[in-house]
N, C-alpha and C positions, 0 to 999 in steps of 0.2 A: 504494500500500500504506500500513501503518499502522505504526504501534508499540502495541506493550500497553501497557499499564498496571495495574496492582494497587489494588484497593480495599483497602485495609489493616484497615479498619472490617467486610467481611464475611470477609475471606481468615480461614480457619481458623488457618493457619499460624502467623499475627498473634498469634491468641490462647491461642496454645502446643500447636495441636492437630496431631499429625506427619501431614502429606499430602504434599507432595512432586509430585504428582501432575503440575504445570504445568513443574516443572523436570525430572520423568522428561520426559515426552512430548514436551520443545521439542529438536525436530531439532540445533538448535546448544547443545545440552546444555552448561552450565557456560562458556556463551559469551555467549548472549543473553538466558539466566537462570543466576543464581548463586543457592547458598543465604546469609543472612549466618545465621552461628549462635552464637547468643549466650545465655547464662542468662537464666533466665525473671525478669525483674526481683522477682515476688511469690513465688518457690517457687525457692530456690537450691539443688534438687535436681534439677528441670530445663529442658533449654534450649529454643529457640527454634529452629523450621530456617525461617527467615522469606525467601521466594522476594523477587529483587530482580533488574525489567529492566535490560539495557544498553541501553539507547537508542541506540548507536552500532551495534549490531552485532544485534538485532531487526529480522524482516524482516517482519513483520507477516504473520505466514503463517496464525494462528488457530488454530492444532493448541489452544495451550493454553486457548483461549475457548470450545472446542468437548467440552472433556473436561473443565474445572473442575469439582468433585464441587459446591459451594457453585452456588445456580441461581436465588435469590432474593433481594437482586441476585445477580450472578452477582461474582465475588470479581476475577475478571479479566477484559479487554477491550481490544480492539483498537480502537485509535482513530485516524483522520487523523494522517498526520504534517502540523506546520506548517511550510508551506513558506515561509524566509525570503525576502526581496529581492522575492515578488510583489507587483504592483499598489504 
C-alpha cells in the first residue's frame, strides 16, 4: 500500500476554497486526515480548512484519490510508501 499525499499547488483547499471532500470521505476521518484551519493569510475574514495527511496512521486505501473534485492534476494521490532498511 501507499500513503497520500497532497499537492498543495492544485488542492483547492490551499487556496481558500471550502471542499472538505478528501477528509469527509477518508474512512479514518480526522485520523488519517485532519483539517489545519487557519485565517486566510490575504483576507482576514476568512479561513482556511487546509486537509493535512498523517502519514502514521494513512493506509493508503485511495477513497480520497478516487473522489478529489480537482482532476487536472488531481490535488491528491496515493503514493508508494518508502520502505526503510531495504537493499
Amino acid at each position: 500500500m501507499g500513503t497520500a499525499v497532497i499537492d498543495t499547488e492544485a488542492c483547492i483547499a490551499y487556496k481558500g476554497m471550502r471542499c472538505e471532500v478528501c477528509y469527509r470521505e477518508c474512512p479514518l476521518i480526522d485520523e488519517a486526515i485532519k483539517l489545519n484551519i487557519y485565517i486566510k493569510p490575504d483576507d482576514p475574514t476568512h479561513a482556511v480548512f487546509a486537509p493535512v495527511i498523517d502519514k502514521e496512521k494513512c493506509v493508503g486505501c485511495g477513497i480520497c484519490e478516487e473522489r478529489c473534485v480537482v482532476d487536472n492534476p488531481l490535488a491528491i494521490r496515493v503514493k508508494p510508501r518508502e520502505i526503510k532498511g531495504l537493499f
